[in-house]
C-alpha positions as CSV (number, residue, x, y, z in Angstrom):
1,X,33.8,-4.6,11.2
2,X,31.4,-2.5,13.0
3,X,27.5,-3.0,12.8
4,X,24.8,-0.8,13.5
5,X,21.3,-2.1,14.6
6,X,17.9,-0.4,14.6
7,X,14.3,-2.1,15.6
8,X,10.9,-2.1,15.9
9,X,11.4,-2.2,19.7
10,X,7.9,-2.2,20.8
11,X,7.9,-4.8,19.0
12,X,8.7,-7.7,21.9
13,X,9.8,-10.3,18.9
14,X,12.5,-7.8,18.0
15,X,14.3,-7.3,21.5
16,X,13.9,-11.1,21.6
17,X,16.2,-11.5,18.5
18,X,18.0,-8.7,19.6
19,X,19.4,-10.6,22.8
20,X,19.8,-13.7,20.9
21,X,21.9,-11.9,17.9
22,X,23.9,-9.9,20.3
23,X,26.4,-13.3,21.8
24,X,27.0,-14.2,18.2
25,X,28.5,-10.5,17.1
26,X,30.4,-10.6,20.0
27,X,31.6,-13.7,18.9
28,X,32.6,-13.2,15.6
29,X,34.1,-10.0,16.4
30,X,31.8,-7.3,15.1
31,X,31.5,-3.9,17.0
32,X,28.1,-3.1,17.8
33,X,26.3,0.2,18.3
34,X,22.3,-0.3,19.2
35,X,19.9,2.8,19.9
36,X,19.8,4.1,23.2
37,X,16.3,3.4,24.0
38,X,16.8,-0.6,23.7
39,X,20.7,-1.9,25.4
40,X,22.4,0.9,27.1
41,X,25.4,-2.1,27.5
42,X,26.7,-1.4,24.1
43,X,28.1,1.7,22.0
44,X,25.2,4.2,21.3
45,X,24.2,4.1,17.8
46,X,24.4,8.2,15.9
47,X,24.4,9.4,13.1
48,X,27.7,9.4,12.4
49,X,28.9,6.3,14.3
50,X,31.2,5.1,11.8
51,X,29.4,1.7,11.1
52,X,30.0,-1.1,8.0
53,X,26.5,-2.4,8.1
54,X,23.2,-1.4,9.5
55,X,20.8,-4.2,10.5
56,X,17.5,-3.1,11.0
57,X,14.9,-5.2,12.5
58,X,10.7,-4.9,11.8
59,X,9.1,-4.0,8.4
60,X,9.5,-1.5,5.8
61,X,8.2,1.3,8.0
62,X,11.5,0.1,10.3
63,X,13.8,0.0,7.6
64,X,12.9,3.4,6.0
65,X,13.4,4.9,9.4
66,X,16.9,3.5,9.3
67,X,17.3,5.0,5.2
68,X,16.6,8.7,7.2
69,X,18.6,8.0,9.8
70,X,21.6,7.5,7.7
71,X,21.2,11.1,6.1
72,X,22.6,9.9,3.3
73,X,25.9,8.0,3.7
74,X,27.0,5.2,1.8
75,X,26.3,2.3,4.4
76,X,24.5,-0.7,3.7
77,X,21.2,-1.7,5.0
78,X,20.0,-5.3,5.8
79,X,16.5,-5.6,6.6
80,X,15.2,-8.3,8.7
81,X,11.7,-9.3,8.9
82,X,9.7,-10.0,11.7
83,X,6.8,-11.6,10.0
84,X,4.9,-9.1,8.0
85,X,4.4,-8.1,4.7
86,X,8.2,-6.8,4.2
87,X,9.1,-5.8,0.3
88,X,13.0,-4.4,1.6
89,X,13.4,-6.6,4.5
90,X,14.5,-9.4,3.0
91,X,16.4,-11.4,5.7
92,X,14.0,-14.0,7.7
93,X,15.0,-14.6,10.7
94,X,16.5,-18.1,10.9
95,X,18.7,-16.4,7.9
96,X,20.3,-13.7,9.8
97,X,23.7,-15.5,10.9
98,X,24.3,-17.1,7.4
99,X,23.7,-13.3,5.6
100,X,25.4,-11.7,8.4
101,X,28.8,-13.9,7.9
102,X,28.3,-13.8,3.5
103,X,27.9,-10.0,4.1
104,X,31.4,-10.1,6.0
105,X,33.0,-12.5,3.6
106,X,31.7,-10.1,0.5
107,X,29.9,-12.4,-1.2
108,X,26.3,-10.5,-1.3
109,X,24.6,-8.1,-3.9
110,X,24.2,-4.7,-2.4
111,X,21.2,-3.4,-4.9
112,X,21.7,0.4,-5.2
113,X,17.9,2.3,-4.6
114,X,17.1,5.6,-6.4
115,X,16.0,8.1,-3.9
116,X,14.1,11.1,-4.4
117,X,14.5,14.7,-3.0
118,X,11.2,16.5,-1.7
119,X,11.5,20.0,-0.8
120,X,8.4,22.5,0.7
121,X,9.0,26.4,-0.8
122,X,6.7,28.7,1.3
123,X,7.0,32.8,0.4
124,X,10.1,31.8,-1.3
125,X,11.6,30.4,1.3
126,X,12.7,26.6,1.4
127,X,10.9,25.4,4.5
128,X,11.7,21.7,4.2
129,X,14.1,19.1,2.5
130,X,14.0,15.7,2.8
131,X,15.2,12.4,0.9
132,X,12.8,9.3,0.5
133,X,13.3,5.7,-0.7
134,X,9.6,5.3,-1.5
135,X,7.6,8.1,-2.5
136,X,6.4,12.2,-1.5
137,X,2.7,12.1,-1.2
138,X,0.4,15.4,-1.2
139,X,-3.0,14.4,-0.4
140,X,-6.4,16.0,1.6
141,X,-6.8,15.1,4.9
142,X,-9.7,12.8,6.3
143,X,-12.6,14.8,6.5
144,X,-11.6,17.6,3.7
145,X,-13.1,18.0,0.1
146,X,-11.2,17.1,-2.7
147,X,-8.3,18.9,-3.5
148,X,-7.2,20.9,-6.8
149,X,-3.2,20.8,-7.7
150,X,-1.1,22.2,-10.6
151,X,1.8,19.9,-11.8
152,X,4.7,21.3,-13.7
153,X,7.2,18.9,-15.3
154,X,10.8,20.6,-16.4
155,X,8.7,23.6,-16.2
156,X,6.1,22.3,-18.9
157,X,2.8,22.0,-17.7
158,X,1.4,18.4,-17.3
159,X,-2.1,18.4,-15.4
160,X,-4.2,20.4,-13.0
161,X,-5.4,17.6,-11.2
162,X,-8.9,17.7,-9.1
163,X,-8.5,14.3,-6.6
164,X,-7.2,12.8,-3.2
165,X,-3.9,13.6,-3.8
166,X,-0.7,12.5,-5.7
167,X,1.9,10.0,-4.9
168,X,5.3,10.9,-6.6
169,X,7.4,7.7,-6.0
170,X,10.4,5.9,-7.0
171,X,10.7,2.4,-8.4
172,X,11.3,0.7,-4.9
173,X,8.0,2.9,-4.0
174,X,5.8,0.8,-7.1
175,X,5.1,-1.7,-4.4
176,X,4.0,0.7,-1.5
177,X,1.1,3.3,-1.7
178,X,1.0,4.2,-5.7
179,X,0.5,0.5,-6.2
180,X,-3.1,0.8,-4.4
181,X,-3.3,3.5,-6.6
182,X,-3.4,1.5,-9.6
183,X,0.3,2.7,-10.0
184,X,2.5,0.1,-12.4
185,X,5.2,-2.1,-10.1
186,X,8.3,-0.9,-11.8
187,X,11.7,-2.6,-11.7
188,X,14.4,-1.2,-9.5
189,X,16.8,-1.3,-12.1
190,X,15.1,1.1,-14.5
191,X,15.6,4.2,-13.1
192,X,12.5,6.7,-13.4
193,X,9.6,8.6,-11.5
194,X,5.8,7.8,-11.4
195,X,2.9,10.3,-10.8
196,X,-0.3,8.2,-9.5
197,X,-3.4,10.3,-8.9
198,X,-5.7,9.4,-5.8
199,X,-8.7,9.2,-6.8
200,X,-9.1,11.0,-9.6
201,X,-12.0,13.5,-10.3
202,X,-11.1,12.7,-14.6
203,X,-11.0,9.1,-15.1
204,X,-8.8,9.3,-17.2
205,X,-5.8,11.0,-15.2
206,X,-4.0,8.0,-14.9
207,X,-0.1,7.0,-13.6
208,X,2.1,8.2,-15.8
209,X,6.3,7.0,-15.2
210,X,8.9,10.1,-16.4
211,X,12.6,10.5,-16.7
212,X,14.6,9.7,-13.4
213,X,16.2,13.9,-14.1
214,X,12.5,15.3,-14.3
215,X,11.7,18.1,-12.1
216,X,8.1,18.0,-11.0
217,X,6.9,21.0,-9.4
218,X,3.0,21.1,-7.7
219,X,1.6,23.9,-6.5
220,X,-1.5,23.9,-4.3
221,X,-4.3,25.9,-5.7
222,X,-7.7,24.5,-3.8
223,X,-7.9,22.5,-1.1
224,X,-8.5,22.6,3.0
225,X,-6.2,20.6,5.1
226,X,-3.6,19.4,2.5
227,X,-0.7,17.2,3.8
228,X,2.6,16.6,2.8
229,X,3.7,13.3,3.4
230,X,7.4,12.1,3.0
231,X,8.0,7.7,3.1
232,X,5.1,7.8,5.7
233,X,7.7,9.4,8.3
234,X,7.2,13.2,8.3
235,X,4.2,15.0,7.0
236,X,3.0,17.9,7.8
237,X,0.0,20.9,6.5
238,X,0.5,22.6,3.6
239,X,-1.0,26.4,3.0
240,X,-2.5,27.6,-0.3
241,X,0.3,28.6,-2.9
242,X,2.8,26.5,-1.3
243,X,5.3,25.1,-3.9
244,X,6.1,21.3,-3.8
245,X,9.4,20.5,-5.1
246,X,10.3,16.7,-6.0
247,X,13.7,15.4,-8.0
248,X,16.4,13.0,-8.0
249,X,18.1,12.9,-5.0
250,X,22.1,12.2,-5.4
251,X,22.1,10.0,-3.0
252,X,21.2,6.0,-3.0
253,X,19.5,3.2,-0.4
254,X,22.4,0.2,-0.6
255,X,20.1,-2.5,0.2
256,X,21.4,-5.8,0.8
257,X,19.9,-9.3,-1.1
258,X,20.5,-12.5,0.6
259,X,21.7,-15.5,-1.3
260,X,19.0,-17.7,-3.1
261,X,16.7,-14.3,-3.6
262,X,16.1,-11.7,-6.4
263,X,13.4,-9.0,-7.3
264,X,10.9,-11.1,-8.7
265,X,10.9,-14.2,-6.2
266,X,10.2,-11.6,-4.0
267,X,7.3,-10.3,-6.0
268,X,5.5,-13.7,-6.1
269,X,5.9,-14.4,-2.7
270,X,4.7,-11.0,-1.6
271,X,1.9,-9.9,-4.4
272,X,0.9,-14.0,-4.8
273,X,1.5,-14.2,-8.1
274,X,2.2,-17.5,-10.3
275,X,4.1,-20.2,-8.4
276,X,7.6,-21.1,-9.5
């Protein structure tokens, strides 16, 4: 079985468990491939190394990174946190041997994440495309006014919203920035799309959650200095008119539960809810 292993590598904790994971692989026969930048001793990890697994190791910034760098294929991701918040990386770090060997032995649920497809259109032409585990977010930047969008929904128009911005995420996105929008925390099971306004100029724009096979279309009609964000990983300007294009992606994030753990432990352990 071959594994695959990205980090948080400024990180000083994660080289640490690095060197310490690496003798056990070796001894239970895995083939390892590690990013360049970190052990240039073991196969360089690509994008199309033809890996089983993918361990990545630091918090959900980390583990998204790894989502991107799979462009896609069906590979399945543990996450392994190094001691922050973490709402994907599962895995603690005395755990990682005991996953590692139930993973190879096939006895773990490999949860299968919706993804969404965000594409830019500029003059009619498609400038980017990009798939995201958590969420597309157009927003103003720091020192801009507020920012005027049209939103489309299977062509039918839904709101011309006057406010920070608008978060378009997934379920496994509830938890991340449309939460501190008021956002609802969905279920990852229950497929579907949620529109959170940021700040909204009309109280009473609020989230609204729409079918998984919507397409959402927002257009930019006032604003200076409007971003595009994409899972917190690539953003860049957007100019007036631009279209924003957001659906279903047909690909998934195969994220991997360890024993003895489930959504909504998870949930009251990472929100504080009620105790058990």
């Amino acid at each position: 079985m071959k594994i695959g292993i990205i980090g948080k590598w400024k990180n000083p904790k994660a080289v640490e468990e690095l060197n310490r994971l690496l003798p056990f692989l070796k001894k239970e026969g895995f083939s390892v491939f590690i990013e360049r930048e970190v052990n240039a001793k073991e196969s360089v990890l690509q994008p199309s190394s033809p890996i089983d697994l993918l361990i990545v190791m630091g918090g959900d910034g980390t583990l998204l990174r790894g989502i991107r760098f799979l462009q896609g294929r069906n590979v399945p991701v543990m996450g392994i946190n190094l001691g922050g918040l973490g709402f994907m990386t599962w895995t603690n770090l005395e755990e990682i041997e005991e996953t590692i060997i139930a993973f190879k032995k096939g006895e773990l649920k490999v949860e299968k994440r919706m993804m969404l497809r965000g594409k830019v259109i500029r003059k009619e032409s498609e400038i980017l495309s990009m798939d995201v585990l958590n969420d597309v977010v157009v927003n103003k930047g720091a020192l801009a006014r507020i920012i005027q969008i049209y939103v489309e929904v299977n062509d039918k128009f839904l709101s011309r919203y006057r406010a920070d911005g608008l978060i378009v995420s997934t379920p496994t996105g509830s938890t991340a920035y449309s939460l501190a929008a008021a956002g609802p925390v969905v279920h990852p099971s229950v497929e579907c799309v949620i529109l959170s306004p940021i700040c909204p100029h009309t109280l009473t724009n609020r989230p609204i959650i729409i079918s998984p096979d919507a397409k959402i279309k927002i257009l930019i009609e006032r604003g200076e200095e409007v971003y595009i964000t994409l899972d917190g990983q690539v953003g860049f300007i957007l100019e007036r008119e631009d279209i924003v294009i957001v659906e279903k992606s047909p690909h998934t994030a195969n994220l991997i539960m360890p024993k003895g753990k489930d959504y909504f432990s998870i949930l009251r352990k990472k929100l504080g809810w009620g105790s058990e």
